[in-house]
C-alpha positions in Angstrom: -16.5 -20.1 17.5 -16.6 -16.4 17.6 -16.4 -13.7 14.5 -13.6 -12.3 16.6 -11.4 -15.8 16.3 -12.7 -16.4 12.3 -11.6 -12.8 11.4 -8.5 -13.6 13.1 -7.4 -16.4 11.9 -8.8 -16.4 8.4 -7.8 -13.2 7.9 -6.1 -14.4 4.4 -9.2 -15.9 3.1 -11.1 -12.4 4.2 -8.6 -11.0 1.9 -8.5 -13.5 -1.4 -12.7 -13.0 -1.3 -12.7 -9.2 -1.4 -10.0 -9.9 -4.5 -12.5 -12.2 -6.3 -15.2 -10.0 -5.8 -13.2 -7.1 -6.9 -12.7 -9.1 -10.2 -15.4 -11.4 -11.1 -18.0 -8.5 -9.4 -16.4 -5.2 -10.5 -19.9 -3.8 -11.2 -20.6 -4.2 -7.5 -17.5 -3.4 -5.9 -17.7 0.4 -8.3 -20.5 1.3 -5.3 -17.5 1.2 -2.8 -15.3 3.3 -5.0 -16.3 6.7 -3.9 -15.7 5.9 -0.2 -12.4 4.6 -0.6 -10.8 7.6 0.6 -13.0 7.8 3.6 -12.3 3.6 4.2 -8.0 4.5 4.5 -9.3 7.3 6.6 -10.8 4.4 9.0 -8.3 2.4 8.6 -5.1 5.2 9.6 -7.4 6.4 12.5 -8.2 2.6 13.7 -4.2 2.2 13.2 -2.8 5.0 14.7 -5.0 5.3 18.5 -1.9 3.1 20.2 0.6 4.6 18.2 4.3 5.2 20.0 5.2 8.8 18.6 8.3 8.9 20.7 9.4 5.6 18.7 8.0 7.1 15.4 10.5 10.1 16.3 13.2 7.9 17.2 12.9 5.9 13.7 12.9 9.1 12.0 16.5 10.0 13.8 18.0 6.5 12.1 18.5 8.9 8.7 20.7 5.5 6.7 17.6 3.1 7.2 15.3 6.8 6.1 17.1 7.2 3.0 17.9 3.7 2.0 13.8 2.9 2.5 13.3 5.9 0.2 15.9 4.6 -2.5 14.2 0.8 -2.7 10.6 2.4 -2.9 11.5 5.4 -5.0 14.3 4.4 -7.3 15.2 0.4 -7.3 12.1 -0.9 -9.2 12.1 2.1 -11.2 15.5 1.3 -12.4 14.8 -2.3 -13.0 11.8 -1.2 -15.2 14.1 1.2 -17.5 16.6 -2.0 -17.5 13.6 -4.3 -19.5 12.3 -1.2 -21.4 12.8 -3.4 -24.4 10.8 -5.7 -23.4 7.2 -4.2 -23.2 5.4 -1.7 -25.6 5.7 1.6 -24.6 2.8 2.2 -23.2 3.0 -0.7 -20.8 6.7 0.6 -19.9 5.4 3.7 -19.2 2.4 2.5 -16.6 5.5 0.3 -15.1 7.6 3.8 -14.8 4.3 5.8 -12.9 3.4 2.8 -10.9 6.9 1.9 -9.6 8.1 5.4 -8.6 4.8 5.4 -6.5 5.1 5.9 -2.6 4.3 3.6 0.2 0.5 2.7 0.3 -1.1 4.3 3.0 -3.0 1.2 4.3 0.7 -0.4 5.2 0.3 1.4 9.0 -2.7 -1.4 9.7 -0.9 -4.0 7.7 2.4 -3.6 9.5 0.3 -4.2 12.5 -1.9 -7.0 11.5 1.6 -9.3 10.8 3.3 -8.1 13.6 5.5 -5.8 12.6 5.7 -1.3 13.7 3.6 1.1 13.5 5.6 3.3 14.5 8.6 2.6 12.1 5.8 1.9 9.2 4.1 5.4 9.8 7.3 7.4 9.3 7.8 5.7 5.8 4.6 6.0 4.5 3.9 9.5 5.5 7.4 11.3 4.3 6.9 8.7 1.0 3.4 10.4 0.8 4.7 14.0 1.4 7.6 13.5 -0.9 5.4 12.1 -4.0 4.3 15.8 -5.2 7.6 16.5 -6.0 9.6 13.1 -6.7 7.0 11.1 -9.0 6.7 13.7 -11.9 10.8 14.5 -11.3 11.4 10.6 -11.7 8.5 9.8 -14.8 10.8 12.5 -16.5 13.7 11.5 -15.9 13.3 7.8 -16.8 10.3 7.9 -19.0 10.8 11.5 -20.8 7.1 11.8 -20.1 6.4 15.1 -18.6 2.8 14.9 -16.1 1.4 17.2 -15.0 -0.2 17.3 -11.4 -1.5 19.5 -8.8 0.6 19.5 -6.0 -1.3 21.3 -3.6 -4.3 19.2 -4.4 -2.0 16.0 -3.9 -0.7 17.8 -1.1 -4.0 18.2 0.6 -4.9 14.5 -0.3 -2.5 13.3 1.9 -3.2 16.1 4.7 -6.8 14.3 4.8 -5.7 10.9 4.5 -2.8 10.8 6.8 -2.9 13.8 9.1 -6.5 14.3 9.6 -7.2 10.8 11.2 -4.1 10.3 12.7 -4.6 13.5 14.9 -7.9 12.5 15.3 -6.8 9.5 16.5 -4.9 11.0 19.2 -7.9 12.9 20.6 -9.6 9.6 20.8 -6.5 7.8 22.8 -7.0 10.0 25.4 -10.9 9.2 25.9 -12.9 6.4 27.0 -12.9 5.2 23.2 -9.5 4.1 23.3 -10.5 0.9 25.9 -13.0 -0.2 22.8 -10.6 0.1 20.1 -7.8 -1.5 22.0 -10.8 -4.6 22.1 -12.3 -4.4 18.7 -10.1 -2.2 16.4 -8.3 -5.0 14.8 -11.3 -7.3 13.5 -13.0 -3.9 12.2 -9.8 -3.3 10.4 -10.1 -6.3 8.8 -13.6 -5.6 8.0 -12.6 -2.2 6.6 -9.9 -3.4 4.5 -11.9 -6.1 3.1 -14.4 -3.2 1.7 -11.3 -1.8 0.7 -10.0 -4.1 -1.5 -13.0 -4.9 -3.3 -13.3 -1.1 -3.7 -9.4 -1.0 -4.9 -9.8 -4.0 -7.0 -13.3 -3.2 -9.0 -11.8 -0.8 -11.5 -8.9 -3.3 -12.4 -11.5 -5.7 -12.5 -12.7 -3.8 -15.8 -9.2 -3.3 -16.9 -7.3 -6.5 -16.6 -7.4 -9.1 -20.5 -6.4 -12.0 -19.7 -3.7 -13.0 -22.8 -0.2 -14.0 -22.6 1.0 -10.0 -22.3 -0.8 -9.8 -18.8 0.8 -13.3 -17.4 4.1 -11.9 -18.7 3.4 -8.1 -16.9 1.9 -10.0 -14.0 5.1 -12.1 -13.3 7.4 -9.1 -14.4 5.8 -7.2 -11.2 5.5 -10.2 -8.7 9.6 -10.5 -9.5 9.9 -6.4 -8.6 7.7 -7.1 -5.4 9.3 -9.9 -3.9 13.1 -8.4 -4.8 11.9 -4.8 -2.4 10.5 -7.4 0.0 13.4 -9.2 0.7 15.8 -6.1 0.5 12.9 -5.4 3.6 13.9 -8.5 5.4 17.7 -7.6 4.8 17.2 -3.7 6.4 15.4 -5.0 9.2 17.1 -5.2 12.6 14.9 -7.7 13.8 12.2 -10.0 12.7 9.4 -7.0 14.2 11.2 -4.9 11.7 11.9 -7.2 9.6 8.3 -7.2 8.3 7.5 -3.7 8.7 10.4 -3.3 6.5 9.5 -5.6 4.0 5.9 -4.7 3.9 5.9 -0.8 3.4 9.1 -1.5 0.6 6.9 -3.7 -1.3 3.3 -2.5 -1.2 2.9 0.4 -3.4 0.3 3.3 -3.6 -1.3 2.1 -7.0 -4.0 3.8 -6.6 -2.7 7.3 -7.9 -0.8 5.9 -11.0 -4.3 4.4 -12.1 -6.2 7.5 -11.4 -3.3 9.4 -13.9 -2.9 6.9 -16.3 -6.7 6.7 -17.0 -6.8 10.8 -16.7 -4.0 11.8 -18.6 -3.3 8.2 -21.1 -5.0 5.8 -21.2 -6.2 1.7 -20.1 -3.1 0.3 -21.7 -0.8 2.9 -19.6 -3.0 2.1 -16.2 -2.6 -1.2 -17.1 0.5 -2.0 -14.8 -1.4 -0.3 -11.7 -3.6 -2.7 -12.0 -1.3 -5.5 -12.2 0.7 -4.2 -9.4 -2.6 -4.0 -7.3 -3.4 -7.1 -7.9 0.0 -8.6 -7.0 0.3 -6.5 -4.0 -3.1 -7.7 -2.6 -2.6 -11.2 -3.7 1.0 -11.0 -1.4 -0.8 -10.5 1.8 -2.2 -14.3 1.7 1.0 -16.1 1.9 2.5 -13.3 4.4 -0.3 -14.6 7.3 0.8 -18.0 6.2 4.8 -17.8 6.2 4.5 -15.4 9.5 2.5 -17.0 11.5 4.2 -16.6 14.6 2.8 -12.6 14.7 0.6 -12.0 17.1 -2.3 -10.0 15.9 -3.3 -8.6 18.9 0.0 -7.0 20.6 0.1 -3.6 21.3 2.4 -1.7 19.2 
C-alpha cells in the first residue's frame, strides 16, 4: 500500500491529526506559524499549474452567481450575527462581526479541487473576495458593529498580491515547463502534505486561545449553524454537483486568519475568540465533506 493511495484516501484523518496537534500541541505547532504565509503560497502555486483561465474568465462573465457569492460570504452571516446580538457579550459579538464579514480563505482553490469541485470558478471568488476585503471589512465592522478599525490597505493590499498573484503567475511559468508533467503526478498528495502543516500552523494559536466552558460550546454551535446555512445556500447556487461543491466550499470556509491577527492587535483574546472558533469549525467541516462526497475524484484535471 502506497503513501500515494493512504494520503488519498485518508485524507480526512490527515486532516483531524493536524487539528489535534494544533490543539493539544500548540507549543509545537507556534514553530510552523511564521511559514504559514509561505505554506498558502505552496499551496495556490501547487493549485493553480492546471488552472482553466479561459473558464475562470467565463465564471467571472456570470455577474448574478458573482454578486450573490459576494452577498452570502460578505453580508448573510454578518446579518445573522447582528440578529443574536443579544445573545453574546459584546466582545464575543464583535469577534463574530470581524470574523464573519471575512473573505473566502485562500486555501479554498486546493480544497475545491481535492473534493472535486473548480478551480477555476473557486479562484475567481476567492481572489475578488480577497481584493475586495481592504475596503468592505472595515465599511461592514462599522456599519454593524459601530466599531471603527483601522487597517493598512496597501499593506493588506500587498498581502494578497503575494499570496494570490505571486504564485499563481508563477504557477503559469511552471505549466509551460517540464515541471508541470511532475506536478500533474504528485501535486495533490504534497498538497495534502502542505495543508496538513497548515492547519496545525493555523490551529496552534487557537490552541492557546480556546476555554473550554459552556460559552465556547454555545459560540462553537452558534458558528457550525452559520457554516452549514452558507454551505447549503452553496449547494443551492450550484449548477451542478462540480459546482455544487465549489460553491458550497468557498461560501462557507472563511479567511479567519486576519480577524485573529486584528482582534489580538487591536482588542483583545475574548474579541479573537470567535476566529478561533470559526477556524476550528471550518477545519473540522472538511472530514465529513471527503465522507458525504465521496464520489469526487481526487485526481481529475480541472
Amino acid at each position: 500500500m502506497s503513501i500515494k493511495f493512504l494520503l488519498n484516501k485518508y485524507s480526512w484523518l490527515i486532516i483531524l491529526i493536524a487539528i489535534g496537534l494544533g490543539i493539544f500541541l500548540p507549543n509545537q505547532g507556534m514553530f510552523l506559524k511564521p511559514y504559514v504565509s509561505y505554506l498558502l503560497m505552496g499551496l495556490m502555486f501547487l493549485s493553480c499549474v492546471n488552472i482553466d483561465f479561459a473558464r475562470s474568465w467565463k465564471h467571472l462573465k456570470k455577474v448574478r452567481k458573482v454578486i450573490m457569492s459576494l452577498m452570502v460570504i460578505f453580508l448573510l452571516s454578518s446579518m445573522l450575527v447582528y440578529l443574536f446580538r443579544g445573545f453574546f457579550s459584546e466582545e464575543i459579538f464583535l469577534g463574530l462581526i470581524l470574523v464573519s464579514v471575512m473573505p473566502a480563505g485562500i486555501s479554498v482553490i486546493f480544497l475545491s479541487k481535492l473534493y472535486g469541485g473548480s478551480t477555476a470558478k473557486s479562484l475567481v471568488i476567492s481572489s475578488l473576495t480577497n481584493f475586495l476585503s481592504p475596503i468592505v471589512v472595515p465599511v461592514l465592522v462599522l456599519w454593524l458593529a459601530n466599531v471603527e478599525i483601522e487597517v493598512n490597505v496597501w499593506q493588506m493590499f500587498l498581502t494578497i498580491v503575494k499570496l494570490v498573484v505571486v504564485p499563481v503567475v508563477v504557477a503559469q511559468f511552471a505549466s509551460k515547463t517540464f515541471l508541470k508533467e511532475k506536478i500533474e503526478k504528485n501535486g495533490v498528495y504534497l498538497s495534502i502534505i502542505i495543508l496538513f502543516l497548515l492547519i496545525w500552523g493555523v490551529i496552534a494559536p487557537v490552541g492557546q486561545i480556546l476555554v473550554f466552558d459552556k460559552m465556547l460550546l454555545e459560540l462553537f454551535v452558534f458558528v457550525v449553524i452559520l457554516v452549514l446555512i452558507n454551505l447549503n445556500l452553496g449547494l443551492m447556487l450550484g449548477s451542478d454537483w462540480k459546482a455544487k461543491k465549489t460553491y458550497a466550499i468557498c461560501l462557507s470556509y472563511k479567511n479567519f486568519t486576519l480577524p485573529m491577527v486584528l482582534a489580538l492587535s487591536l482588542f483583545g483574546p475574548q474579541v479573537a475568540l470567535p476566529a478561533a472558533v470559526y477556524a476550528l469549525v471550518n477545519n473540522l467541516m472538511l472530514a465529513p465533506l471527503q465522507w458525504i462526497w465521496r464520489d469526487s475524484k481526487i485526481l481529475d484535471k480541472k
